[in-house]
ZABARO-473963 format. One record per residue (C-alpha): residue number from 1; residue in one letter; y, x, z. Coordinates in Angstrom, 1 decimal. Each point is the difference from the previous one (the first is absolute). Layout:
<atoms>
ATOM   nr  rest      yy      xx      zz
ATOM  NUM     A       Y       X       Z
...
</atoms>
This chain:
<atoms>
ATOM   nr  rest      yy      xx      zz
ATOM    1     X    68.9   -34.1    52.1
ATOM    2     X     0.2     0.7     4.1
ATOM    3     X    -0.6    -4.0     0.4
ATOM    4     X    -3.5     1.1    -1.9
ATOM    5     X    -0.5     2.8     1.9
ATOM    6     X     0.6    -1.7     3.0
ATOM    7     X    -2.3    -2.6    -0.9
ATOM    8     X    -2.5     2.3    -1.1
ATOM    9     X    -0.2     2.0     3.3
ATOM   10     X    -0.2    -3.2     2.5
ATOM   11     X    -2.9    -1.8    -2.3
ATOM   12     X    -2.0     3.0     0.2
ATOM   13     X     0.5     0.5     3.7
ATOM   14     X    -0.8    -3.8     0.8
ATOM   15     X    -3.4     0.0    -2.1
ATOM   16     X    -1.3     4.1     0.2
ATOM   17     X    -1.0     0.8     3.1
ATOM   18     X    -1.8     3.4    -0.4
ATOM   19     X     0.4     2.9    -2.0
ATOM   20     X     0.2    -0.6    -3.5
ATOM   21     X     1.2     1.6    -3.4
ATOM   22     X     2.2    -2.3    -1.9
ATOM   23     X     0.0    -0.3    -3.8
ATOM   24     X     2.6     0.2    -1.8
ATOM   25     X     1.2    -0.7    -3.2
ATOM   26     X    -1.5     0.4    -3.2
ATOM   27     X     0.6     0.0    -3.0
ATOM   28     X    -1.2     0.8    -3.8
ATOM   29     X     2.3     0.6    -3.2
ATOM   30     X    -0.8    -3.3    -2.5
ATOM   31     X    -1.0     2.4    -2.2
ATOM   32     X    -3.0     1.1     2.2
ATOM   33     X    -1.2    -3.4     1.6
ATOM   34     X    -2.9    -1.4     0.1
ATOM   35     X    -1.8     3.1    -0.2
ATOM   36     X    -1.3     0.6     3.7
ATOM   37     X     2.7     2.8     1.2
ATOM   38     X     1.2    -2.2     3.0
ATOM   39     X    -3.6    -1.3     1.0
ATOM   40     X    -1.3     3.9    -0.2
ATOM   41     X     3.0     0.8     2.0
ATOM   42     X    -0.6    -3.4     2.5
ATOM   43     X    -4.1     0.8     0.1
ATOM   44     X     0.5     3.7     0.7
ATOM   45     X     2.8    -0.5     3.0
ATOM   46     X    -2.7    -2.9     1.7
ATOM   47     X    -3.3     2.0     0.1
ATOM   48     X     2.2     2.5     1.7
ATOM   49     X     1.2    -2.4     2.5
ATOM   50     X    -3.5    -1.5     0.4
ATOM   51     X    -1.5     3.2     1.0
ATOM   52     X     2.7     0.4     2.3
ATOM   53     X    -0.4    -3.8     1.1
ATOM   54     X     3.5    -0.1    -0.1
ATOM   55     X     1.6    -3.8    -1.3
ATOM   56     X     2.9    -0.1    -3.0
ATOM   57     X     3.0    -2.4    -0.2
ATOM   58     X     2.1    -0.7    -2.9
ATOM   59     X     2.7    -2.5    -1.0
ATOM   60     X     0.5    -2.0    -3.1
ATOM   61     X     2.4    -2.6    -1.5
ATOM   62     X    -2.5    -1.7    -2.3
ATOM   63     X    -3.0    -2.0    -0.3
ATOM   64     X    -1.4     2.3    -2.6
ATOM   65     X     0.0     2.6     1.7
ATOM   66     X    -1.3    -1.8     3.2
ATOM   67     X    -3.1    -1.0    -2.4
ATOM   68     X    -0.5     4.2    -0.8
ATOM   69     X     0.2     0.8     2.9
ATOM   70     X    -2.7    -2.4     1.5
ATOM   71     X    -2.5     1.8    -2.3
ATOM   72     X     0.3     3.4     2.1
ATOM   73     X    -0.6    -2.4     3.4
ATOM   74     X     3.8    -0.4     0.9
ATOM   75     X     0.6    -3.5     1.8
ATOM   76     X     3.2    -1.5     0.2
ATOM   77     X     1.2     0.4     3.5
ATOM   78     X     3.4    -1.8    -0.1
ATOM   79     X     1.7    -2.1    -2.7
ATOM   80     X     3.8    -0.3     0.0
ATOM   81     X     3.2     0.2    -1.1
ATOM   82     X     2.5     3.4     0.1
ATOM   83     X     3.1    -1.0     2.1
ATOM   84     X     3.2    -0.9    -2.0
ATOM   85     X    -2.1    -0.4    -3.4
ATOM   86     X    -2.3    -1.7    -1.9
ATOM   87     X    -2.8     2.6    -0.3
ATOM   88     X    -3.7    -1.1     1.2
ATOM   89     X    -0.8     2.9     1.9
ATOM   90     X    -4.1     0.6     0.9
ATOM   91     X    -1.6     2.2     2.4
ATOM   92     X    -3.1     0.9    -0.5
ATOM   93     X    -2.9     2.1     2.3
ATOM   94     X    -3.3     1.6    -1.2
ATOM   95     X    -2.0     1.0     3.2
ATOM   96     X    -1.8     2.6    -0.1
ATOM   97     X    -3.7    -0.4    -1.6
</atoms>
């Protein structure tokens, strides 16, 4: 987990310059997917940052989610791999609109 952390911290100090709020994880129970709760929650956090014209990061290990996440305006910023393992690691930047 610290080689992660580690990771985490130096990609998003090579690639986020100014002030940002990050994104983190989210998640929704199987049972409740695929009924909006994490775009309400996404939508809701980005028209506050936009009014504040303040840019979001996140990170994710997977395609799929790179392809979600490109439909709120994220970009993939850096492709690679996590030190010591065999996770694809993404980091991905939404400026501010």
């Amino acid at each position: 987990m610290e080689t992660i952390n580690h990771y985490s911290i130096d990609l998003r100090n090579r690639v986020v310059k100014q002030p940002h709020w990050y994104l983190g994880p989210i998640g929704v129970a199987p049972a409740y997917q695929g009924r909006g709760y994490a775009r309400i929650l996404i939508k809701a956090m980005l028209n506050r940052l936009d009014s504040e014209k303040i840019p979001c990061f996140l990170e994710t290990q997977t395609e799929k989610n790179v392809a979600i996440y490109e439909r709120y305006g994220f970009e993939v910023v850096e492709k690679g791999m996590v030190p010591e393992t065999t996770l694809p690691h993404y980091g991905m930047l939404r400026k501010c609109r």
